[in-house]
Steps between C-alpha positions, in 0.01 A plus 500: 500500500787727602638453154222543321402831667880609439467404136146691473692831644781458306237497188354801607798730612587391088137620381574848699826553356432400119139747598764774568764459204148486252387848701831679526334804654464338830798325502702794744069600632610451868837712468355751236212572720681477850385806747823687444466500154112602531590781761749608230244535273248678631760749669576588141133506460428740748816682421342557145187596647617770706745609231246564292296757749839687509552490131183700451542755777855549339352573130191692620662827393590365162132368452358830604662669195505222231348579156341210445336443839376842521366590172144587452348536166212728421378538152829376314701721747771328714544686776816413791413597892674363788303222693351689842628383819147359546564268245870388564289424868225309315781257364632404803117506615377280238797251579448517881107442456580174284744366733279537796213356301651197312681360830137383639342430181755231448541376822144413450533327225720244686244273542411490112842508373789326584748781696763439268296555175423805699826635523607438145199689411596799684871484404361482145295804542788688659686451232282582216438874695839545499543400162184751405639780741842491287262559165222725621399767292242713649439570942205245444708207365739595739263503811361142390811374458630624847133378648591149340860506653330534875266251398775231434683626822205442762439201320793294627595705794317310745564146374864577459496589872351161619688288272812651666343365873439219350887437351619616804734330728315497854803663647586745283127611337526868646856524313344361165227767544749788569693378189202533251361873676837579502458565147271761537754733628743447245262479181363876517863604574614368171186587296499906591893470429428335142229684440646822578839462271303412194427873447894597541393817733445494861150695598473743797161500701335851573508623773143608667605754732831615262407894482783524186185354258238755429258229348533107553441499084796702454654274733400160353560630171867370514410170503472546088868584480607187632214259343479513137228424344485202235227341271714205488323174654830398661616805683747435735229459801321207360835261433504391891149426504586291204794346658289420804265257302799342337633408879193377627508233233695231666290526782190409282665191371620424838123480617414346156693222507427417903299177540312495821568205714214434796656453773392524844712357720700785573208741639370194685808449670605905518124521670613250713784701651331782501190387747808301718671823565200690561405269783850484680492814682360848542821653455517698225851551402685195637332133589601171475418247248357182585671158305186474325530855343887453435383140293285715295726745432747263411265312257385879358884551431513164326207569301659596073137597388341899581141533420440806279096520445267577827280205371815255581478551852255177514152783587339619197498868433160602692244735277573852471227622735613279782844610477444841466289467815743328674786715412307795580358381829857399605572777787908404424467581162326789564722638745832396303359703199405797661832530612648438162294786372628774721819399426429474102322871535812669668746323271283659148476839667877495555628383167278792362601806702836407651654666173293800520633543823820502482489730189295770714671451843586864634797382653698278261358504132629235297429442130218204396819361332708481791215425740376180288855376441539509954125329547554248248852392622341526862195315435662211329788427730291507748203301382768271395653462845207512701253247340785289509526591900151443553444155358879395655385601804136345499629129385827474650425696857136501568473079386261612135192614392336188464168436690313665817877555612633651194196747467565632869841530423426703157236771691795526789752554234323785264381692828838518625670593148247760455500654812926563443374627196253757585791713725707483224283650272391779740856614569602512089161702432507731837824517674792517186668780400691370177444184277753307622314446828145502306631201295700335805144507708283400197720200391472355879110574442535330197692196592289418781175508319675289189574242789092453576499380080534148499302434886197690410462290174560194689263625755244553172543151425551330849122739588322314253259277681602189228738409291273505221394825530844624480481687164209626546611655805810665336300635212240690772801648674654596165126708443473618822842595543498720201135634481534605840923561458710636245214588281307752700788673727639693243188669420431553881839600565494767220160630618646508829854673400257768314306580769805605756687616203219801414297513752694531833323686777792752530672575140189489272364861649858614347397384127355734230380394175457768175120561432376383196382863372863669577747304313687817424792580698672826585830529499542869623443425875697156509615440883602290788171314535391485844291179483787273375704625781233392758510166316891488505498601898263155609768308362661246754424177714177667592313652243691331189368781243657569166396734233375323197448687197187555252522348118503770303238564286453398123547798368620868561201768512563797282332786338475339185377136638695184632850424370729253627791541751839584370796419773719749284294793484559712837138608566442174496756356732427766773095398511599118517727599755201722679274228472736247624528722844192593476216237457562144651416225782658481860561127485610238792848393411451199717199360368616234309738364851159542683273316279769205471552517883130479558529186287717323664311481812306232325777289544405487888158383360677228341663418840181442684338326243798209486533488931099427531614236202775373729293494874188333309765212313677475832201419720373278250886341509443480860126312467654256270783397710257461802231254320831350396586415889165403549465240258878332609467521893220199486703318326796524707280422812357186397838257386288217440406701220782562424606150467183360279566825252 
């Protein structure tokens, strides 16, 4: 019998090896498709992803005055305008909008289609944006095309994310999360760098409060000296974008070619471990392991096969409505997400007005050139070194993210980093008088919120009250996180930097605006203006005024009718100069450091959202580990059981 059955496995092992030399693809499946080499992947994915959203921000200004993209035609008539800024917004808009929509939408259709068809779907539509973005020829083509690129970006966002828990080793899963968000630091670096030295000229933003402009047109009207205009279809904008698509190619045949393999082993036995360590003890950052927790682990680190589909975890995907319900009703998901939002709001306000600032500070003025070049080599070391800190710290020191446990450990971790943070950030906006303490303080601020990455995805996917629900759980906190994050602060934040800007209690009863009836100036009885004095005098720590002044009309009101300014003409030059002294706004100079202070305060929202997390995971830690005693004492007291068992 013995020789028989070895004869009968010998037979087989031959069928599975000729099987593989007829199907060459799968002949190196195991190795090709090993977690390293998927975490690889989708690093480069991401990396892609967020290198894109830079790319655009970097070619915005080349967009706004392209031929092609701005031409409108009436009646045979080509005419060339530069896009508003309403509608350089509405691109990022439209993009944003898609992303938040799509992520969802797909996640949905998980229990329809397989998640893998999913993802090549999505990486296909990604693609063929970028592809159409390169060759748009009108703002409409070019806002579908963007809309399609977010569309293909939310699609695999969330699935990517779970696939990555699911390669994971159980030791090291924070670290393999911190590796693939790690990319989102470094991709928009790149992009605004690339996108920027396509047009061979380095733009400078305007300055709000600069009282050298007399109009922000004249001021903004430099940007056509440096951005030519072309009716080519390649200008030198669109060649990244076309680039891009070319990249994410081998990435789409990578997912192509994959051939799922069902196995679920490996979340049975990783479930296993999980629930043994749970039980152990109520100590979150340090307990012991029991043998029959070690044996699991040890047969989960034996284990060659990593599921990659939510409907391999041996439960079906439940129906949308259930899940929904259940994600939704899920006071840890809740909590962890709320969090995630005031953190996600502050971070978009920043990355919008942190230039501004630094271009208006009173104090030390630097140029939007030399300001960008500092926050980009700040933000990426940084985000660099501290995601990496954060998810070192959380698998090697705290014992992992994994379970009850690990999501204690996560809230514990991202209230900590973020309360460092918030100091930080209140000494480099309030208490610095040059910007080499500004960016000293805001790249501590920085590196200990880029440590609370990895731990407050892991805490996204470790809240999810199943593990089937996982992507479905991402994809919510990818909407929530940006309807309620990124997408509306800048808006707020503007609102907000306008409304201290002209309408402080103190300087705006020093502001005086030209009536619309006397738009002709005298220039006999030009003097010292007493008004803009007043204004100049509330300038300091406490009042923060600074005089502001007026566009200048259209047109010059004469005799004869309107005619237009000439610098050159001296009549001229002395009522520009009379109106500059004359007519204008007492601003707050600090309005923009105010509104972004005011922001940040959210981040002590954040704080209390992720410790009632903690105390609510902790005491149910704590419940666990009781029933847990309960249920072995009997046993122990009765050894006649013992003995028959």
């Amino acid at each position: 019998v013995s020789d028989d059955q070895s004869n009968e496995g010998h037979q087989s092992s031959r069928k599975r090896s000729l099987s593989r030399i007829r199907n060459p693809l799968k002949l190196r499946h195991r190795a090709f498709y090993s977690p390293y080499v998927l975490l690889f992947t989708f690093m480069f994915l991401n990396f892609l992803t967020y290198f894109d959203r830079g790319l655009l921000a970097g070619v915005l200004p080349q967009i706004q005055v392209d031929a092609t993209i701005n031409s409108n035609r009436f009646k045979g008539n080509v005419q060339h305008e530069k896009l508003s800024q309403q509608k350089l917004g509405g691109l990022v808009s439209t993009f944003m909008g898609g992303y938040m929509i799509s992520a969802p939408v797909f996640a949905c259709s998980e229990s329809l289609i397989k998640s893998v068809n999913l993802i090549r779907v999505s990486i296909a539509l990604y693609v063929i944006g970028a592809i159409l973005t390169s060759l748009s020829s009108s703002y409409q083509f070019l806002l579908a095309a963007r809309t399609l690129v977010g569309i293909g970006q939310g699609g695999y966002a969330s699935f990517v994310t779970t696939i990555i828990d699911s390669i994971a080793p159980l030791q090291s899963r924070t670290m393999f999360l911190g590796a693939y968000f790690g990319m989102i630091v470094i991709g928009p670096a790149i992009g605004i760098v690339v996108g920027g030295s396509t047009s061979g000229s380095s733009l400078e933003l305007h300055d709000p409060l600069d009282s050298s402009k007399f109009s922000h047109d004249a001021a903004s009207d430099g940007v056509k000296s440096v951005c030519t205009s072309s009716d080519s279809p390649f200008a030198p904008w669109r060649i990244p974008f076309l680039l891009e698509a070319i990249a994410m190619l081998p990435v789409f045949f990578f997912m192509l070619l994959y051939s799922e393999r069902r196995q679920k082993k490996h979340f049975a036995r990783r479930q296993q471990y999980i629930d043994s360590i749970d039980k152990e003890s109520p100590d979150i950052i340090a307990h012991g392991v029991s043998p029959h927790a070690k044996a699991a682990l040890r047969d989960l680190q034996d284990s060659t096969t990593y599921d990659l589909t939510s409907d391999e975890n041996g439960k079906e995907v439940p129906r949308l409505k259930d899940a929904i319900m259940q994600l939704l009703s899920c006071k840890q998901f809740l909590l962890t997400t709320l969090g995630y939002c005031g953190l996600t709001f502050v971070f978009g306000a920043l990355a919008v007005y942190v230039l501004p600032f630094l271009s208006s500070h009173p104090v030390f003025p630097l140029k939007a050139s030399t300001s960008s070049m500092y926050l980009g080599c700040v933000t990426v070391i940084t985000g660099l070194l501290g995601t990496a800190a954060g998810s070192f710290i959380l698998d090697r020191l705290l014992g992992g993210s994994e379970g009850k446990h690990g999501l204690a450990r996560c809230h514990l971790l991202n209230s900590i980093c973020v309360l460092v943070a918030f100091p930080c950030g209140f000494f480099a906006f309030f208490l610095t008088n040059s910007y080499r303490a500004f960016f000293a303080f805001l790249a501590l601020a920085e590196f200990f919120v880029f440590m609370a990455t990895a731990p407050i995805n892991a805490a996204t996917l470790s809240s999810a009250p199943s593990m089937n629900v996982r992507t479905l759980a991402v994809s919510l906190s990818i909407f929530f996180i940006h309807c309620f994050g990124d997408f509306p602060s800048p808006i707020v934040v503007g609102g907000l930097i306008d409304k201290m800007t002209y309408r402080h209690s103190v300087c705006k009863q020093f502001s005086r605006q030209p009536s619309v009836n006397n738009t002709r100036l005298d220039t006999a009885s030009i003097e010292a203006p007493s008004i803009r004095e007043a204004c100049a005098s509330h300038h300091g720590l406490t009042y923060q005024c600074r005089w502001l002044p007026s566009n200048l009309p259209a047109e010059r009101q004469t005799h004869v009718g309107p005619v237009p300014w000439n610098p050159s003409m001296k009549e001229h030059r002395l009522e520009m100069q009379y109106f500059r002294d004359n007519y204008g706004r007492c601003v707050n100079v600090y309005s923009i450091r105010n509104s972004l202070m005011l922001v940040i305060i959210l981040w002590l929202i954040s704080i209390g959202f992720w410790m009632v997390a903690f105390f609510m995971v902790a005491k149910e830690i704590k419940k666990q580990c009781a029933d847990s005693k309960e249920e072995i004492e009997p046993s122990i007291e009765d050894p006649h059981r013992i003995v028959e068992t």
